[in-house]
N, C-alpha and C positions, 0 to 999 in steps of 0.2 A: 669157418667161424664157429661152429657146431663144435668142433673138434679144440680148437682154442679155448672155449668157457668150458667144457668139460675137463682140460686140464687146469683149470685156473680152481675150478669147484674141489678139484683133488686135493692140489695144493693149499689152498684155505683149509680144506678137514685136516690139514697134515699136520700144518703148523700150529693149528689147536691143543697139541699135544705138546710142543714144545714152549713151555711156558715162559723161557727167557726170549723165544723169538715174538712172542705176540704180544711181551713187553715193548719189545724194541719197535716195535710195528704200532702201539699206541704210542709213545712218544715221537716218532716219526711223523705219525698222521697228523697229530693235535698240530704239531709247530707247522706243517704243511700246511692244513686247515687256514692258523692262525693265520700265517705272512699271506694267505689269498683275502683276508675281510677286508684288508682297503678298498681292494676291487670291486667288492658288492656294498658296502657301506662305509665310502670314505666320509662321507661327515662323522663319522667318533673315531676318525685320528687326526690327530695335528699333522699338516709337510712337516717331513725331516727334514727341510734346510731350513725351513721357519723359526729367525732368532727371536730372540725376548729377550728382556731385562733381568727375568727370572733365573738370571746363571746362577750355576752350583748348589741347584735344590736338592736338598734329599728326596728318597723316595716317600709320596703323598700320595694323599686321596685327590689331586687335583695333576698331581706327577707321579705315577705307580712305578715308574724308574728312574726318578728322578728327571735333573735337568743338567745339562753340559756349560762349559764353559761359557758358550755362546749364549746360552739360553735353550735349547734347542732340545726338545721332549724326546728322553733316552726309550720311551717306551714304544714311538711311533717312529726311530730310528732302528729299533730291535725287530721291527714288525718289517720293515722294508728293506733293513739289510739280509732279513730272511728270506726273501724273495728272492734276492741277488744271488746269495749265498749258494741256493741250494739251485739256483739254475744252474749256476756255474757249476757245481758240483754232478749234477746230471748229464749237463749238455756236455759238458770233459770226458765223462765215465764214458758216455754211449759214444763218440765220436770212436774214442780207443779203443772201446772194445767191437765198435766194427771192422775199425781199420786191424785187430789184430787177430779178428775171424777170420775173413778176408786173406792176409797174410800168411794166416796160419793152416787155414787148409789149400791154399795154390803149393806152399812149401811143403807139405805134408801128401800132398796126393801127386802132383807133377813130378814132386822133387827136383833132381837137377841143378844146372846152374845157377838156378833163379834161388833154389831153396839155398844153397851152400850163402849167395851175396845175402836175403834177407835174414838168417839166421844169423850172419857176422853184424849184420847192420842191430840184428836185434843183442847180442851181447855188447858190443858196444855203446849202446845206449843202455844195459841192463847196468853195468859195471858204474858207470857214471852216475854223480853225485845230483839226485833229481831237483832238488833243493836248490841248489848253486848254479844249475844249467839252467833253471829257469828263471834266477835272480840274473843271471848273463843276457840272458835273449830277452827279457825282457826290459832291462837297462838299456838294448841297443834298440829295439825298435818301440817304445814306447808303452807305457802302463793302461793300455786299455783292456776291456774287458772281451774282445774276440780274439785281438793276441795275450789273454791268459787261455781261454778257453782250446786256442791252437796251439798251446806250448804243451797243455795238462795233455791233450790229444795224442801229441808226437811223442812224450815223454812215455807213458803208461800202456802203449800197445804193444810191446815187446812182451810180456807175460802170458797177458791174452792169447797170441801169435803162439808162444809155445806150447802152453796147455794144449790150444787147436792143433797143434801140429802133431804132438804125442795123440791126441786121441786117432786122427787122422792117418797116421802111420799103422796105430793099429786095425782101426777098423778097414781098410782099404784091402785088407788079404781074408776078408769073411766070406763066408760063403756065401751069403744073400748079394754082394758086391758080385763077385765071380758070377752069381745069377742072371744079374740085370745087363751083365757084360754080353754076355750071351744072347739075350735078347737084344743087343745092337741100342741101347741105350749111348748116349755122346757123355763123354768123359764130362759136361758140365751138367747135364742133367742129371749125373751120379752125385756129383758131389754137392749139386741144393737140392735135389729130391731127395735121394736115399744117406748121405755122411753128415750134412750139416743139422741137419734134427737128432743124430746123436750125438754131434756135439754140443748143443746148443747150452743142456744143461752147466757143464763146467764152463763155457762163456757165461752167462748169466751170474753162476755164482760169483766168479771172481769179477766180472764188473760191477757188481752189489760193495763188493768190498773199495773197490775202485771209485767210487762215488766218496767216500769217509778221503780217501787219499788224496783226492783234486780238492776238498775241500779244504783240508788241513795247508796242501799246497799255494791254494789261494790267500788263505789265513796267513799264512808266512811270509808271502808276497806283500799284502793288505798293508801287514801291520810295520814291515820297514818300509811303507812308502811306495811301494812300487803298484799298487792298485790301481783302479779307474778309480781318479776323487773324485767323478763327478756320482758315483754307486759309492753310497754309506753300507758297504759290505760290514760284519761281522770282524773282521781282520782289520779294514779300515777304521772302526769306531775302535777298536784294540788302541791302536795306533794313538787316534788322538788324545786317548785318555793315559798313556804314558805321565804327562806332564802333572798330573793331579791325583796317583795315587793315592796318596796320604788323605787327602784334601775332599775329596768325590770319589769313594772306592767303588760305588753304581755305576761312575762309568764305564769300568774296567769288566764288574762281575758279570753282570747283563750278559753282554755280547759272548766273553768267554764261556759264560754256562750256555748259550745257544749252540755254541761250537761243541762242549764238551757230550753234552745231549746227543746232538746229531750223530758225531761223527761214533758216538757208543752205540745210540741205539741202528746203526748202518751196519758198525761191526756183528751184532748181534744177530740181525735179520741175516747178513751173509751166512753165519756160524747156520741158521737154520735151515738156511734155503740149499747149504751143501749136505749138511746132515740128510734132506727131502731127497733132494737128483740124485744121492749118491747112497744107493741103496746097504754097498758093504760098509761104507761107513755108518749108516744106518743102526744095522746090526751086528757090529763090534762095541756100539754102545750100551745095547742092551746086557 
């Protein structure tokens, strides 16, 4: 634990320096922040399924995002598709990039059979169109939100899997490796004690990135329909304001600038957070 917040304390001095990462890192937080006040103070939101009369409001000091067709306050819709949005988008990333830890050092350090089948299984889903595999599987088994969560999963850990695997290939012939060999260490105590702490950093980065990409995935999903309607996700409120561009362009802005926000300031924290773990990239910048 000790050893965990001393690199957490590193990494915060690190990223003080890179000023578009501690952008991305406030905009991040605030909309994090925000989509959590229902939970501490739902009396100052309205339910988003709460219709009114008040359809097709402009944005007001009574509606600060207006109101929907239904009636229905774009601004206490935006707060709780926030929620959705970005669970989804977390709970996708991390599932993938465990499964392509996982994957990627058993293939990387065993090798073998096992590596040759997972690394075709991983090209084969790298090659394919993520987009479209996920509007297929999710037309056949149903628009909810654990099978989006288990498609983003299946789809996006073949990357991960590689990175791990390349780092794993290399560090496996080090001499600190060869050390602990020697000392009668078990081939799995080598690879979470002594390989997977140096991989951990390039899993990290790119699951940072991998959170912007489940999100944008769901958003695509959302907004042809194919979402959980019963979750006013950010893609889903896309969707229904289709019909009323012209007419209610709030409906539309809102949600897409929560998307466009996010999924920048995601990219941006990753761009940081690889500049930090990866020290020659570090200083090829300089």
């Amino acid at each position: 634990m000790r050893a965990f917040l001393q690199s957490l304390r590193d990494f915060l001095r690190r990223i003080r320096h890179n000023r578009l990462g501690v952008g991305g890192v406030v905009i991040l937080l605030t909309i994090t922040l925000v989509s959590m006040l229902p939970n501490f103070v739902p009396s100052l939101f309205r339910k988003p399924w709460a219709v009114s009369r008040n359809s097709l409001f402009p944005p007001s000091a009574q509606y600060p995002m207006g109101t929907d067709d239904l009636g229905r306050d774009v601004f206490s819709r935006f707060i709780y598709g926030a929620q959705v949005t970005l669970f989804i988008g977390l709970a996708g990333a991390f599932l993938s990039t465990l499964l392509g830890i996982f994957a990627g050092a058993y293939a990387g350090y065993y090798g073998g059979i096992m590596d040759a089948v997972l690394m075709r299984l991983a090209d084969m889903l790298w090659i394919m169109p993520t987009f479209f595999v996920g509007l297929v599987v999710v037309a056949m088994f149903g628009p909810s939100l654990n099978n989006v969560i288990l498609i983003i999963s299946l789809l996006f850990w073949p990357s991960t899997a590689r990175l791990v695997r390349a780092e794993m290939l290399s560090l496996r012939e080090r001499k600190f490796v060869d050390a602990v060999r020697l000392l009668g260490m078990s081939k799995m105590r080598i690879v979470f004690r002594e390989l997977l702490p140096n991989v951990m950093p390039v899993a990290i980065a790119n699951g940072t990135l991998q959170i912007a990409a489940a999100i944008l995935l769901e958003s695509g999903l959302s907004f042809l329909g194919l979402g959980d309607p019963s979750r006013p996700t950010w893609g889903y409120q896309l969707s229904e304001a289709r019909p009323f561009l012209q007419e209610a362009w709030w409906m539309a802005l809102f949600p897409g600038l929560g998307i466009f926000l996010t999924t920048f300031s995601i990219h941006v924290i990753g761009d940081a957070v690889n500049d930090i773990l990866n020290p020659r990239l570090r200083s090829s910048r300089k």
